[in-house]
C-alpha positions as YAML, in Angstrom:
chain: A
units: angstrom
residues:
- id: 1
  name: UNK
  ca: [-34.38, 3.74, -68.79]
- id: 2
  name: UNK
  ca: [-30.62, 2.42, -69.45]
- id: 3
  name: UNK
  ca: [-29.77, -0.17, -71.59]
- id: 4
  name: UNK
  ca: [-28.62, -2.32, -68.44]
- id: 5
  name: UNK
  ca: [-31.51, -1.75, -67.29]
- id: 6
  name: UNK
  ca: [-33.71, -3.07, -69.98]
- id: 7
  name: UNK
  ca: [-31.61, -5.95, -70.53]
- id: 8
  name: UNK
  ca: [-31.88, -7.25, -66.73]
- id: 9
  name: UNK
  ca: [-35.82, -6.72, -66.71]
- id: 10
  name: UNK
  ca: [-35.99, -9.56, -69.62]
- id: 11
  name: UNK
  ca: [-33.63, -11.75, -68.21]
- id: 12
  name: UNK
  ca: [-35.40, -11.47, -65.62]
- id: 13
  name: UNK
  ca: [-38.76, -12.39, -67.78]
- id: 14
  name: UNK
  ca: [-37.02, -15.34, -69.21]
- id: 15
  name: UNK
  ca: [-36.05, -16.32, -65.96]
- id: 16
  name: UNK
  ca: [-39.02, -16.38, -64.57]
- id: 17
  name: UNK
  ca: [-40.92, -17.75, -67.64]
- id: 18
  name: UNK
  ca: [-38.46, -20.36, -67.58]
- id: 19
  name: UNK
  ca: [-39.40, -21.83, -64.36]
- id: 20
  name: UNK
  ca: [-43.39, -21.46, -65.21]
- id: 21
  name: UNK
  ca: [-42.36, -23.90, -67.89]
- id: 22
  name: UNK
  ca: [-40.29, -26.36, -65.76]
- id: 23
  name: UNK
  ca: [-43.44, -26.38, -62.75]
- id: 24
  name: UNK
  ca: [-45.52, -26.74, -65.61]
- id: 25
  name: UNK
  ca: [-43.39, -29.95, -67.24]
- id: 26
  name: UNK
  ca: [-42.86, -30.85, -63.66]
- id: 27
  name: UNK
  ca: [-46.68, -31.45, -62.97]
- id: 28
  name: UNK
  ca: [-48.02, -32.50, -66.36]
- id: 29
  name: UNK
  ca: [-45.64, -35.12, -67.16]
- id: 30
  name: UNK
  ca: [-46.14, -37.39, -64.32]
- id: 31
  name: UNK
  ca: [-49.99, -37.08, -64.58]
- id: 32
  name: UNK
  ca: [-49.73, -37.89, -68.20]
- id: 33
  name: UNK
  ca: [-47.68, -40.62, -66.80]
- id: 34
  name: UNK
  ca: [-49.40, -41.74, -64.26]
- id: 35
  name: UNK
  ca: [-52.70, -41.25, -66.54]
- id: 36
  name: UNK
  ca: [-51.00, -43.29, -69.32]
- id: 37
  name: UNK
  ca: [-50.09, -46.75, -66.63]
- id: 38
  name: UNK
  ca: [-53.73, -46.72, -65.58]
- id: 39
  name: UNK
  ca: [-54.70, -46.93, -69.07]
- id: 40
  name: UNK
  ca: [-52.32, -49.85, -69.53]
- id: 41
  name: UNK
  ca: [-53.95, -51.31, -66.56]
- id: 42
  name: UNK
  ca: [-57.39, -51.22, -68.08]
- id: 43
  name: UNK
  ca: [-55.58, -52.68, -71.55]
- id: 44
  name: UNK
  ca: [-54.74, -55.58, -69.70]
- id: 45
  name: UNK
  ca: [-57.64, -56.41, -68.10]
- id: 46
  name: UNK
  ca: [-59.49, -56.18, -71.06]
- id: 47
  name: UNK
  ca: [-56.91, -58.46, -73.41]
- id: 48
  name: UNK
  ca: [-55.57, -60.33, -71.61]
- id: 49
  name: UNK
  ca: [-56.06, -64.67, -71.44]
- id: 50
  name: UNK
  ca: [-59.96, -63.82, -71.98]
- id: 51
  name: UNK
  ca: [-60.70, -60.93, -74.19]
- id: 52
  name: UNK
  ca: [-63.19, -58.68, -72.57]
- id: 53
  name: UNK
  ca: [-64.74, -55.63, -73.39]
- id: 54
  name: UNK
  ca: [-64.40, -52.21, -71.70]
- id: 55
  name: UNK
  ca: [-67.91, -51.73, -70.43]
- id: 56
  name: UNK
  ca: [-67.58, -55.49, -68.86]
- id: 57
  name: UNK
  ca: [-64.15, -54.46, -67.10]
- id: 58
  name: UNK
  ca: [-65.28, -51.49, -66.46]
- id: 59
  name: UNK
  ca: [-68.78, -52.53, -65.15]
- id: 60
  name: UNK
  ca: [-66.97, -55.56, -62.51]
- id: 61
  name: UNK
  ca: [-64.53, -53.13, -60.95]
- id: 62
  name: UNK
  ca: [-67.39, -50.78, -60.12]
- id: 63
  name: UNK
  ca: [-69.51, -53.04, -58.60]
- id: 64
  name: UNK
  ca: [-72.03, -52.40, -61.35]
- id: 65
  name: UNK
  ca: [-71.65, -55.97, -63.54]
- id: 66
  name: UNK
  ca: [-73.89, -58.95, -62.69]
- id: 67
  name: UNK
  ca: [-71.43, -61.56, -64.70]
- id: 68
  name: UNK
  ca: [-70.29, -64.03, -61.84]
- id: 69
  name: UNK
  ca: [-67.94, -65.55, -64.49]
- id: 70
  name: UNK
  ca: [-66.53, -62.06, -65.14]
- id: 71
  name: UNK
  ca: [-66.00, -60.59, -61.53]
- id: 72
  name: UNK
  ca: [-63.93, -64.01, -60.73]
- id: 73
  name: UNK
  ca: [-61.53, -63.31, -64.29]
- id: 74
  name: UNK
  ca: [-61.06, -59.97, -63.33]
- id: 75
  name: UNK
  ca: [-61.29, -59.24, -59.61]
- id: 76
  name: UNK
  ca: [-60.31, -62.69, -59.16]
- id: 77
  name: UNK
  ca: [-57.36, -63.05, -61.50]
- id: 78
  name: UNK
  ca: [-56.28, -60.14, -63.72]
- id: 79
  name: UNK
  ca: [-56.76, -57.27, -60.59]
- id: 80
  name: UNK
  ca: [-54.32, -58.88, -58.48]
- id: 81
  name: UNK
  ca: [-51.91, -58.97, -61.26]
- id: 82
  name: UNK
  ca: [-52.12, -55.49, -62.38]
- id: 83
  name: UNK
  ca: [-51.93, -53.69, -59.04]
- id: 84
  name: UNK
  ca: [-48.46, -56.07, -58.91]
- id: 85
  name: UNK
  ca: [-46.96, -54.68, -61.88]
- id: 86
  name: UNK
  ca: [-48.41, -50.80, -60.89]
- id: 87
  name: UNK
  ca: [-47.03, -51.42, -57.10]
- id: 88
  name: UNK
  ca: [-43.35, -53.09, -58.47]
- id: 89
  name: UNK
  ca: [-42.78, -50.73, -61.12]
- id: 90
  name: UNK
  ca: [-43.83, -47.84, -59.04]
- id: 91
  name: UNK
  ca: [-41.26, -48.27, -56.54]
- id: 92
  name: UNK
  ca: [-38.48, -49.54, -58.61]
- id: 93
  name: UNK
  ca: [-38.65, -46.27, -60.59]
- id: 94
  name: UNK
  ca: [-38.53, -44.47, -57.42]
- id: 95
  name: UNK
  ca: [-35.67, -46.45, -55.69]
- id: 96
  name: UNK
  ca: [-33.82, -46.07, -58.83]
- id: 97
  name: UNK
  ca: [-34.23, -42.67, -59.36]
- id: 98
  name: UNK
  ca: [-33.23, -41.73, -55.02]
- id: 99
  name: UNK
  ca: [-30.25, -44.03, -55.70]
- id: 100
  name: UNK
  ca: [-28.89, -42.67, -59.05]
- id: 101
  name: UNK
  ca: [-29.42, -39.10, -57.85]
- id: 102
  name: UNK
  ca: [-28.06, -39.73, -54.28]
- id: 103
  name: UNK
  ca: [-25.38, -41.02, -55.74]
- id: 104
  name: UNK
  ca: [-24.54, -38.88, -58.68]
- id: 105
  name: UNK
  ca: [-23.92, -41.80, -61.33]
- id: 106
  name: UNK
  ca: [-26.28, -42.87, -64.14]
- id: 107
  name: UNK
  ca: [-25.33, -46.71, -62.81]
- id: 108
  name: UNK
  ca: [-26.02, -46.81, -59.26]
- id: 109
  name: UNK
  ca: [-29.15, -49.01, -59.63]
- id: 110
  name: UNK
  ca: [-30.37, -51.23, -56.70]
- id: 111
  name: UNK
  ca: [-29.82, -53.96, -58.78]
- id: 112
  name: UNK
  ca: [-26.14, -53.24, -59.18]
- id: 113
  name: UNK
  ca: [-25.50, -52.42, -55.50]
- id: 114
  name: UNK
  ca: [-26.18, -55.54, -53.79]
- id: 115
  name: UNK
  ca: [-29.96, -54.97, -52.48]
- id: 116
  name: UNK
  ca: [-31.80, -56.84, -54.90]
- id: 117
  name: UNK
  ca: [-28.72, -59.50, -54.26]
- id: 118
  name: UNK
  ca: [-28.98, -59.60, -50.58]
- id: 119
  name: UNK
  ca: [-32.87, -60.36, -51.25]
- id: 120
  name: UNK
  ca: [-32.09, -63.22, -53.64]
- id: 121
  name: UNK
  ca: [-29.67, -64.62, -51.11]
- id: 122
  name: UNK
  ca: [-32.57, -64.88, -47.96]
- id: 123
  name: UNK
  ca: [-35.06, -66.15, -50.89]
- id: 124
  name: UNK
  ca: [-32.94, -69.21, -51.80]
- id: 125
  name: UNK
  ca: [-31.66, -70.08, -48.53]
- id: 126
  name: UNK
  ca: [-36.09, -70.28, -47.15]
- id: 127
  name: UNK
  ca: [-36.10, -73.01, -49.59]
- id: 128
  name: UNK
  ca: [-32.87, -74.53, -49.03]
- id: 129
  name: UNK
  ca: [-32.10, -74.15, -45.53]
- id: 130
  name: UNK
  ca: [-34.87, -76.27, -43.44]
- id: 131
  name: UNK
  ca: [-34.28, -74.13, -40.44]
- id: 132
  name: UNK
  ca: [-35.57, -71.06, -42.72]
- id: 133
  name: UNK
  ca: [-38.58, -72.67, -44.27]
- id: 134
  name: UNK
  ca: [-41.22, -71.21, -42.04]
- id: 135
  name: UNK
  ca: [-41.32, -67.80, -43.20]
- id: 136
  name: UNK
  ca: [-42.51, -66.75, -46.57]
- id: 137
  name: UNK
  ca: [-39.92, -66.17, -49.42]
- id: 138
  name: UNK
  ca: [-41.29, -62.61, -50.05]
- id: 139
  name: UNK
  ca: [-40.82, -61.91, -46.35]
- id: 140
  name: UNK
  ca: [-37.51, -63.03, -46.37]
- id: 141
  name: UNK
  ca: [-36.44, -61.31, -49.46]
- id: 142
  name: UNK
  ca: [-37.63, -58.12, -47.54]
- id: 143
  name: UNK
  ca: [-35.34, -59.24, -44.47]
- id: 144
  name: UNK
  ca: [-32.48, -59.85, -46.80]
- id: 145
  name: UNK
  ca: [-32.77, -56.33, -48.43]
- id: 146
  name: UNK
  ca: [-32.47, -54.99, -45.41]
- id: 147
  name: UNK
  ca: [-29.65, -56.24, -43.70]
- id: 148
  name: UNK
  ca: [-27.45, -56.48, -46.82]
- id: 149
  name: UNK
  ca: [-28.40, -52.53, -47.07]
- id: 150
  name: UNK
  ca: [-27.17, -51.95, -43.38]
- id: 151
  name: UNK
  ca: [-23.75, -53.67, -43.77]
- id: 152
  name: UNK
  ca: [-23.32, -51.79, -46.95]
- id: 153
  name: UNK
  ca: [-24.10, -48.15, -44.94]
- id: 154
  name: UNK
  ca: [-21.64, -49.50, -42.14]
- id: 155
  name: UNK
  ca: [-18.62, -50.68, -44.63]
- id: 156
  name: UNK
  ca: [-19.06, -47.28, -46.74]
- id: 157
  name: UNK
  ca: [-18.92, -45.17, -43.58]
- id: 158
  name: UNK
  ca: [-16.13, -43.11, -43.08]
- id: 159
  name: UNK
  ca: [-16.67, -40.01, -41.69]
- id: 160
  name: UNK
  ca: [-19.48, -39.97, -44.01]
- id: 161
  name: UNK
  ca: [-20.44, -41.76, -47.29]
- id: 162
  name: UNK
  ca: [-19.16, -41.42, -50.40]
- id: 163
  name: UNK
  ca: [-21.51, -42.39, -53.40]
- id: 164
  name: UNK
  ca: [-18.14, -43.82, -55.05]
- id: 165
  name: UNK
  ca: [-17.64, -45.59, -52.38]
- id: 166
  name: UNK
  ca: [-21.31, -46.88, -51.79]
- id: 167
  name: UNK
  ca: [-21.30, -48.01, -54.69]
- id: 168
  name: UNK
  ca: [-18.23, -50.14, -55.16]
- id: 169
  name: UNK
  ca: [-18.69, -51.87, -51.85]
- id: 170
  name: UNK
  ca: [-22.30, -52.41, -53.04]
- id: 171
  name: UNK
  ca: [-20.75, -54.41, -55.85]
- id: 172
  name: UNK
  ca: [-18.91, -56.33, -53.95]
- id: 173
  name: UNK
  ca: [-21.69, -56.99, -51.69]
- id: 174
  name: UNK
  ca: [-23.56, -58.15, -54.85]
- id: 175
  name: UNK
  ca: [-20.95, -60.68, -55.87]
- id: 176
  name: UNK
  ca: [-20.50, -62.10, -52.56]
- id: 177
  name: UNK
  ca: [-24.35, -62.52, -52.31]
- id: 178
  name: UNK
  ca: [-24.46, -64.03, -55.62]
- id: 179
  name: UNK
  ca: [-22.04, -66.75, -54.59]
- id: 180
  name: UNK
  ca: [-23.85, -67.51, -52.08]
- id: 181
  name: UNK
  ca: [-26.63, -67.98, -54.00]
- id: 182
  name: UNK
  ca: [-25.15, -70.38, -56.63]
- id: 183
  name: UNK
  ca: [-23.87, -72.49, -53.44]
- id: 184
  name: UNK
  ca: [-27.25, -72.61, -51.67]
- id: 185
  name: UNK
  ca: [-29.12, -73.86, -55.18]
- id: 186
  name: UNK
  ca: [-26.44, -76.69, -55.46]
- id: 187
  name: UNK
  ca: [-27.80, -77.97, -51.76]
- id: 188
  name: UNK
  ca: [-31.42, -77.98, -52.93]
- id: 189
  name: UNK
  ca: [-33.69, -80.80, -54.95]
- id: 190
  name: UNK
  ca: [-34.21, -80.60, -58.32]
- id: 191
  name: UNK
  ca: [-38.30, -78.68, -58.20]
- id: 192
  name: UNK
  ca: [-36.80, -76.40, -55.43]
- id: 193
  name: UNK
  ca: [-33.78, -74.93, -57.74]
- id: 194
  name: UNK
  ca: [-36.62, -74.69, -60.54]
- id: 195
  name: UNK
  ca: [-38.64, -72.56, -58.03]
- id: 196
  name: UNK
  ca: [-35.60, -70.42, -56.66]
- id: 197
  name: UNK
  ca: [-34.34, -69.82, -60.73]
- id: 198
  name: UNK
  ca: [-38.03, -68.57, -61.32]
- id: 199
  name: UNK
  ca: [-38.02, -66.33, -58.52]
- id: 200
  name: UNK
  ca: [-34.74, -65.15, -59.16]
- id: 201
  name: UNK
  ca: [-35.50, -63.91, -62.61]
- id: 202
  name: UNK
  ca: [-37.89, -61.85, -61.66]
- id: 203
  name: UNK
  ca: [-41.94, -62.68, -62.21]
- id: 204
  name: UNK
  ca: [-45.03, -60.37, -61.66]
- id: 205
  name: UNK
  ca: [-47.89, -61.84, -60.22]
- id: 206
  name: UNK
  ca: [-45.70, -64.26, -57.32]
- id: 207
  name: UNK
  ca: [-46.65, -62.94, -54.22]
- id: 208
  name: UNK
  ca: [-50.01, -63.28, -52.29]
- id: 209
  name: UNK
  ca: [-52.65, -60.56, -51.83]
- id: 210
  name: UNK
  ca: [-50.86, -59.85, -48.42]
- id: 211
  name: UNK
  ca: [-47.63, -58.97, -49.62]
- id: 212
  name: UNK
  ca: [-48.93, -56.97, -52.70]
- id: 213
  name: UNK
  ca: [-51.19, -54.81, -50.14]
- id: 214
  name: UNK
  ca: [-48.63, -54.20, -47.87]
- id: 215
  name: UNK
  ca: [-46.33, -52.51, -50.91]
- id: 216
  name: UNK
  ca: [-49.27, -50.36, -52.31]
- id: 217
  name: UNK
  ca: [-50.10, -49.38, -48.02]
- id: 218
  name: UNK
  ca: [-46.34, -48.35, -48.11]
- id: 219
  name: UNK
  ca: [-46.80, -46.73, -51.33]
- id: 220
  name: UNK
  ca: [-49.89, -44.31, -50.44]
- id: 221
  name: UNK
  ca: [-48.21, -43.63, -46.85]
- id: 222
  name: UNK
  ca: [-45.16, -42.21, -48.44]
- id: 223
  name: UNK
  ca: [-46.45, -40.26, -51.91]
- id: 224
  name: UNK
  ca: [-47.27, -37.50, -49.55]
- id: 225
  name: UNK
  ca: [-43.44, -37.07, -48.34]
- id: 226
  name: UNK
  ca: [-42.42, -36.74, -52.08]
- id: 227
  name: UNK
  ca: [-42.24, -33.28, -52.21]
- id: 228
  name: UNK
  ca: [-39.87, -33.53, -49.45]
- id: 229
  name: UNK
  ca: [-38.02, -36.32, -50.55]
- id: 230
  name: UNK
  ca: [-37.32, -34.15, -53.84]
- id: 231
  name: UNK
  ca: [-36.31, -31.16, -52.18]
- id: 232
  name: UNK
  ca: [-33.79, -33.29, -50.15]
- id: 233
  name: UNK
  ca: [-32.27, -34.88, -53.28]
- id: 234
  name: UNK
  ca: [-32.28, -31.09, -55.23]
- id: 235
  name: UNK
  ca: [-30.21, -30.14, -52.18]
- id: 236
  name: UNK
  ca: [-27.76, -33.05, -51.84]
- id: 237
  name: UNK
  ca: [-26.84, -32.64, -55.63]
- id: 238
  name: UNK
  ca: [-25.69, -28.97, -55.67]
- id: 239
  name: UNK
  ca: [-22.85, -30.74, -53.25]
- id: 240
  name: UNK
  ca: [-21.85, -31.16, -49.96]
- id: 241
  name: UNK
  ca: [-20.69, -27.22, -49.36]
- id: 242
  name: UNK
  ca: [-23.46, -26.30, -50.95]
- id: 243
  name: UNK
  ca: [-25.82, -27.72, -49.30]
- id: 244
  name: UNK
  ca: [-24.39, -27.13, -46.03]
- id: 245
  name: UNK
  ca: [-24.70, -23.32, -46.90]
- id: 246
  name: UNK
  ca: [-28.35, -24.68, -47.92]
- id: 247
  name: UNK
  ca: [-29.20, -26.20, -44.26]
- id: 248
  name: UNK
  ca: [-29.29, -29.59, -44.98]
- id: 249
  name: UNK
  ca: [-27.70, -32.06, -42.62]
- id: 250
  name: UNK
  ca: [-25.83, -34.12, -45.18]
- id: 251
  name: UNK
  ca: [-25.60, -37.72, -43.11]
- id: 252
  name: UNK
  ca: [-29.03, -37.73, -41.83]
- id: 253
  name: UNK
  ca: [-30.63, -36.65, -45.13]
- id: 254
  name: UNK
  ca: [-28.48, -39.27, -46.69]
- id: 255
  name: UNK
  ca: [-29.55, -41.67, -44.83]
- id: 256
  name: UNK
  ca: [-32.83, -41.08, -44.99]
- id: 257
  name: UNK
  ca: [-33.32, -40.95, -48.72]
- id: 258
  name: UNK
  ca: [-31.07, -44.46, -48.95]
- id: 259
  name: UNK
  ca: [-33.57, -46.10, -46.09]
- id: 260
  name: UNK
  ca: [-36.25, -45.10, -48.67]
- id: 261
  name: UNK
  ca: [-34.78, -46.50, -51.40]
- id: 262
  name: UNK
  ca: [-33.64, -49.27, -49.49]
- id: 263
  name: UNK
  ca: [-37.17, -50.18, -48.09]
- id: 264
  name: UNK
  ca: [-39.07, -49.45, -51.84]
- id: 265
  name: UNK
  ca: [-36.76, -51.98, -53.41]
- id: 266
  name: UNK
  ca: [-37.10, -54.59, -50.72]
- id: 267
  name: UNK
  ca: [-40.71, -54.12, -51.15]
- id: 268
  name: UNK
  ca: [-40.33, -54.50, -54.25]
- id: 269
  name: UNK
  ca: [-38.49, -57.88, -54.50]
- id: 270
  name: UNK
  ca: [-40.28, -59.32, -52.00]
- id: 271
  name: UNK
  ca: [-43.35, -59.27, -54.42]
- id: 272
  name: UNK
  ca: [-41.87, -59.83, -57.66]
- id: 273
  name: UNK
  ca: [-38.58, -61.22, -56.69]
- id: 274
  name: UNK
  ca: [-35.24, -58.83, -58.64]
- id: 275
  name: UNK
  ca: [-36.51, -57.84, -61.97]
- id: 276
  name: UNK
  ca: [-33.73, -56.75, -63.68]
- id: 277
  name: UNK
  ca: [-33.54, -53.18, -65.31]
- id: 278
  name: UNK
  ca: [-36.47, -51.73, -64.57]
- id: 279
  name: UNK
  ca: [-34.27, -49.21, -61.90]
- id: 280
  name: UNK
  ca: [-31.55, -48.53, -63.88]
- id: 281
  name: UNK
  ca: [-33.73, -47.18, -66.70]
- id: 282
  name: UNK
  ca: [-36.48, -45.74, -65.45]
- id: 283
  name: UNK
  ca: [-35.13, -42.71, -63.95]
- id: 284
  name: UNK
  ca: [-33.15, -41.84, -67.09]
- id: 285
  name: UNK
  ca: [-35.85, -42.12, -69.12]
- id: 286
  name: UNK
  ca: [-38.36, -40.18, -66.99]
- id: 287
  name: UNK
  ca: [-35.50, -37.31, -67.37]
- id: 288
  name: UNK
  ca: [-35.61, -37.15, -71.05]
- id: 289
  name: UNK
  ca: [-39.20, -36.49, -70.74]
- id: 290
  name: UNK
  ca: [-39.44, -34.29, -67.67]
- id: 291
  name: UNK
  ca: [-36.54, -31.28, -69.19]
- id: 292
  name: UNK
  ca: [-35.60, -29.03, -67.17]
- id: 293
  name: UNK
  ca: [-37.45, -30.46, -64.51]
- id: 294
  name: UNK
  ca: [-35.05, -33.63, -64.45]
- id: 295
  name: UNK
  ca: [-35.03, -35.75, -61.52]
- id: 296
  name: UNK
  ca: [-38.70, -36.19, -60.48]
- id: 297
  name: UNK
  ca: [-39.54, -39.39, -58.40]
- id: 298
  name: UNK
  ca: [-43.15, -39.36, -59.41]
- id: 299
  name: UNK
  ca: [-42.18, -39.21, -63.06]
- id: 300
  name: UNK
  ca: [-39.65, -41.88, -62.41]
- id: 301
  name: UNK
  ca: [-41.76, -44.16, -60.91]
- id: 302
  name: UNK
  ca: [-44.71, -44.00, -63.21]
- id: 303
  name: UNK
  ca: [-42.61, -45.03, -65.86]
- id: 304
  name: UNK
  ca: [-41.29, -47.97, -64.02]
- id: 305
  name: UNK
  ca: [-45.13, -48.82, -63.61]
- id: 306
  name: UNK
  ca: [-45.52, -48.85, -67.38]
- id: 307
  name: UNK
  ca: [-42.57, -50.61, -67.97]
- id: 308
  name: UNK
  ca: [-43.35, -53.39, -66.15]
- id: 309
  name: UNK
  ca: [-46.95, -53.85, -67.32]
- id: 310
  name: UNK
  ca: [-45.57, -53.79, -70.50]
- id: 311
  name: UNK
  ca: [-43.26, -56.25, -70.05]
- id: 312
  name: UNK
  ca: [-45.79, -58.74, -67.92]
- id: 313
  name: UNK
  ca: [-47.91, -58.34, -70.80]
- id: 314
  name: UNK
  ca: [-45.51, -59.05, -73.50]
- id: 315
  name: UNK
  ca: [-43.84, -62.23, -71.21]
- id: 316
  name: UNK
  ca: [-47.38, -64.17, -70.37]
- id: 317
  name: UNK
  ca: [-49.74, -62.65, -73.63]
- id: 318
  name: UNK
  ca: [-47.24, -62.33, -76.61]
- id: 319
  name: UNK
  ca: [-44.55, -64.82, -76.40]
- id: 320
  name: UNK
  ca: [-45.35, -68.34, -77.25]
- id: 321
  name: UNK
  ca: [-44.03, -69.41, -74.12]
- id: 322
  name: UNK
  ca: [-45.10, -68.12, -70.51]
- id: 323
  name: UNK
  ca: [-42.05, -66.46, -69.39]
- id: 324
  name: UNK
  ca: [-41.34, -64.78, -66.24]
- id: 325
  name: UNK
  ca: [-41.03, -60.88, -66.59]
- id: 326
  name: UNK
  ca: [-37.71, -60.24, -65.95]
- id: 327
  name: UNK
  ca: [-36.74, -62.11, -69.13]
- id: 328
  name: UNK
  ca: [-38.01, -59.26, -70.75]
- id: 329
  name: UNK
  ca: [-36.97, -56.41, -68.87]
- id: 330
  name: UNK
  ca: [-33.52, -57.76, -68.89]
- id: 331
  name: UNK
  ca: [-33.74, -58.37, -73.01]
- id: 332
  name: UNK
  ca: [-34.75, -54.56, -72.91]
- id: 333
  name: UNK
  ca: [-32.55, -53.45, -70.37]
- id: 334
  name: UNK
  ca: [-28.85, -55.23, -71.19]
- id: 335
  name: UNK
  ca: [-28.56, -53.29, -74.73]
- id: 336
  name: UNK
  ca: [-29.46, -49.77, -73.04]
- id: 337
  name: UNK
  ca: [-27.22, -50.73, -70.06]
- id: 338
  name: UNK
  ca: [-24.10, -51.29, -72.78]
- id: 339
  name: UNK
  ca: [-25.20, -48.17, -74.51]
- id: 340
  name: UNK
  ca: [-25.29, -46.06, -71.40]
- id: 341
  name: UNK
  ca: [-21.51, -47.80, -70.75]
- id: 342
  name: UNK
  ca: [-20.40, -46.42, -73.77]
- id: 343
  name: UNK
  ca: [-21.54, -43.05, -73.63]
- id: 344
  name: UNK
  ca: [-20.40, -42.61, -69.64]
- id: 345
  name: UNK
  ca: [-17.35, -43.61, -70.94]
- id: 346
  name: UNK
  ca: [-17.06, -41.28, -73.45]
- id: 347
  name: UNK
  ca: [-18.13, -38.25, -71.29]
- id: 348
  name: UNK
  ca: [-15.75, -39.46, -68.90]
- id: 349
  name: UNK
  ca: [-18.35, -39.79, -65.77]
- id: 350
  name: UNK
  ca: [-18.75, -42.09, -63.19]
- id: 351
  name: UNK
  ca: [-15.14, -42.98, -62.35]
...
């Protein structure tokens, strides 16, 4: 056997042990994941305002307890709560991942490119607008999402869209809505600019049973199109040529990954109104873990999920004062959004 010979059966060893190793990373990092923001779940039922022990937590949520005063503290009061912070961070991760990937820039974060904006804007104006008070501010937040989404497809269009382009105008969009915003809290009382300022920081735990049920619905309906989802985004990042060659209809799949990140944010907000950060640094972070298998939406969003139970936890258990939970997140989340500045900057990326 040649020497050419020998040297193209290992690389073709390594090659092949090297993607056993990234299906490998792919799979057990977001059930580790996954495994690790249940376990945070159970943490927080068991210390949280009442300190309870496992076997009691454990013991109400199967049915099995006979503690009436238990089963109302946790099915009654800490459940609801938890599956909030699982649902929120679960799709934030994954919105922020789509978008970031979509768009090829470490900074294209819903909450940069107007989305989480255009929900703040429909929010305020239910409580300041009397015309708008009937429906609910999480169902308006979801309305908001949406349409400030669709005028931000239609002003990027041309002949396509252009992440660059996506994103500036989604910038834009951002600062108009947040004008807005400060206009419509100048026109309300005094107790509704208090509500609208603690909805607009962000707060797990706002939203009724309803609204909470219909995210984690939305959730379980689209975990099985993941798989396609990812393959979609794998293909839209070689670029365009490339995945032309590849098949893929560029508009339509680009439009169909933004509608999903669209719709997961404005779920999202509607529940726990635009908690800063948790986007943006998710899907970075669930890349550092992941390798070679970068880029996983399953990985991204279980680490939004245990970011924002950590942060819940840390804003109504740990700090003397109640505070809503996107103080934290954005405590957490404006020093690693200056460091990731500085280091685009440096490597030249992102425009």
């Amino acid at each position: 056997m040649s020497t050419a010979t020998l040297v193209a059966a290992e690389a073709a060893v390594d090659v092949r042990r090297h993607r056993r190793r990234r299906r490998q990373r792919a799979i057990a990092v977001p059930t580790v994941l996954l495994g690790v923001a249940l376990l945070l779940g159970l943490l927080t039922l068991c210390f949280g305002s009442v300190r309870l022990s496992f076997s009691q937590v454990l013991g109400s949520l199967l049915g099995t307890g006979d503690n009436p005063a238990v089963d109302f503290i946790v099915q009654d009061l800490a459940v609801p709560q938890v599956k909030a912070a699982i649902g929120v961070g679960l799709a934030l991760g994954a919105a922020g991942t789509i978008f970031q990937q979509l768009l090829r820039n470490p900074l294209a974060s819903p909450d940069f490119v107007g989305i989480s904006a255009g929900a703040s804007v429909f929010a305020v104006a239910g409580l300041a607008v009397p015309a708008l008070s009937g429906p609910s501010i999480p169902v308006l937040a979801l309305v908001g999402a949406l349409v400030f989404a669709t005028a931000m497809y239609l002003l990027a269009w041309r002949d396509g869209v252009s992440g660059y382009r996506f994103i500036l105008i989604g910038i834009g969009m951002s600062a108009f809505a947040t004008s807005i915003t400060g206009f419509l809290l100048t026109r309300t009382s005094l107790t509704e600019a208090r509500e609208a300022l603690h909805w607009l920081t962000g707060s797990i735990g706002q939203a009724g049973d309803t609204e909470n049920n219909v995210l984690l619905v939305c959730l379980l309906l689209l975990a099985p199109t993941v798989p396609v989802l990812q393959r979609m985004l794998r293909n839209v990042e070689l670029g365009d040529d490339t995945a032309r060659g590849l098949g893929t209809r560029l508009e339509p799949t680009r439009l169909l990954l933004l509608g999903v990140g669209v719709l997961l944010t404005a779920l999202a907000t509607a529940v726990a109104g635009p908690i800063a950060f948790v986007a943006l640094v998710a899907g970075p972070v669930a890349d550092r873990l992941l390798g070679p298998a970068r880029g996983g939406i399953v990985a991204a969003g279980a680490v939004g999920a245990v970011l924002c139970l950590v942060a819940d936890y840390i804003a109504v258990q740990v700090l003397p004062i109640e505070m809503p939970t996107g103080v934290v997140t954005g405590a957490v989340g404006a020093p690693y959004l200056l460091w990731l500045l500085a280091t685009t900057n440096r490597r030249g990326v992102g425009g």
